[in-house]
Each structure stands twice: as structure tokens, then as C-alpha cells.
C-alpha positions in Angstrom: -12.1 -27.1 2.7 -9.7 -24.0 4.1 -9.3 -21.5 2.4 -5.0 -21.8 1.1 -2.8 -18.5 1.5 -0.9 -16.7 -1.3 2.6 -17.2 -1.8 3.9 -14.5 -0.4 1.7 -14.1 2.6 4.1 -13.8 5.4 6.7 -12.4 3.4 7.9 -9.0 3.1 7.9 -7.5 -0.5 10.9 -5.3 -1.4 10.6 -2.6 -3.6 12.8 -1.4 -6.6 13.2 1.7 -8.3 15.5 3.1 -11.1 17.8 5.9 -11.0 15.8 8.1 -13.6 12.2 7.0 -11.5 14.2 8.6 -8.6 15.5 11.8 -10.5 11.9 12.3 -11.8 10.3 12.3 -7.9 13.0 14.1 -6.5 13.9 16.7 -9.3 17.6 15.4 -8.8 19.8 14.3 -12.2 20.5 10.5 -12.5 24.0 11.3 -12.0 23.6 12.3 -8.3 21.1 10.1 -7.5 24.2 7.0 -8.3 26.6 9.7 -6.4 23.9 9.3 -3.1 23.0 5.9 -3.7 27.3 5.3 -3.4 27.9 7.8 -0.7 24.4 6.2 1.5 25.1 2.4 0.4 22.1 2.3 -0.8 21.0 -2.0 -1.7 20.5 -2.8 -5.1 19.7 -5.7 -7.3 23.3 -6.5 -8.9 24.4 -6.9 -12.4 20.9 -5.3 -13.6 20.6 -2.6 -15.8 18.9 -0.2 -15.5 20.3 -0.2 -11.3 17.3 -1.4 -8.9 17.4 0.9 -5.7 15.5 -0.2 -2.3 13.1 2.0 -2.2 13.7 1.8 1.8 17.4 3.1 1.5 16.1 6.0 -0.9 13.4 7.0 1.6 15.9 6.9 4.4 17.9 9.5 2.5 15.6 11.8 0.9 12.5 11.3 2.6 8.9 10.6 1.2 8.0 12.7 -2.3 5.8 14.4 -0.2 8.5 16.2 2.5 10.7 17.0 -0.2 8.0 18.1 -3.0 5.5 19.4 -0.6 4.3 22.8 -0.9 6.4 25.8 -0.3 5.0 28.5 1.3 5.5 32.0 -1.0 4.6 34.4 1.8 
């Protein structure tokens, strides 16, 4: 007998994040990170609340956690 595939093999799996999750990585207030997700159109899961962001259209703008967190050189 084969083996059967998962559900969602084949499929791509988007990836949600609130406002505040956002704020917290970034060190931003949840106030401009709904100011960039309107100015970037940034997708989101409508009528939800807390907002859902695409984790996509917030890399796009401000990068992994790692390039804008990174280490900063004090010499």
C-alpha cells in the first residue's frame, strides 16, 4: 500500500503575524507598524482582530530580525 501525502503537501503555507509580535521583533510601536503596513499595502486576513500581517510583506519592508537587530559594532 503507498504511502498517502498530507494535506497540504503541495501547497504553500502563509504566515501571519500581529501588529504587537511585529513591534516586539522590530523595536517599532504598534502604531507605526499599522502606519507601514498602510503606507506598504501590506496583505492581511480581513475582519480579524488582532490584524494578521503576511509575514512576506513585513519581511519585504523591514527585512529579517536578524538585519535589523543584528549586532552593532561600538568601535
Amino acid at each position: 500500500m503507498a504511502a498517502s501525502r498530507p494535506a497540504t503537501a503541495g501547497r504553500r503555507v502563509i504566515r501571519y503575524v500581529t501588529a504587537k509580535e511585529i513591534a516586539l521583533l522590530y523595536g517599532k510601536s504598534v502604531n507605526n507598524v499599522h502606519q507601514l503596513a498602510h503606507v506598504h499595502r501590506w496583505r492581511r486576513c480581513d475582519g480579524l482582530r488582532p490584524a494578521l500581517y503576511n509575514v512576506d510583506d513585513v519581511l519585504d519592508t523591514l527585512g529579517t530580525t536578524l538585519d535589523t537587530m543584528g549586532s552593532s559594532k561600538d568601535s
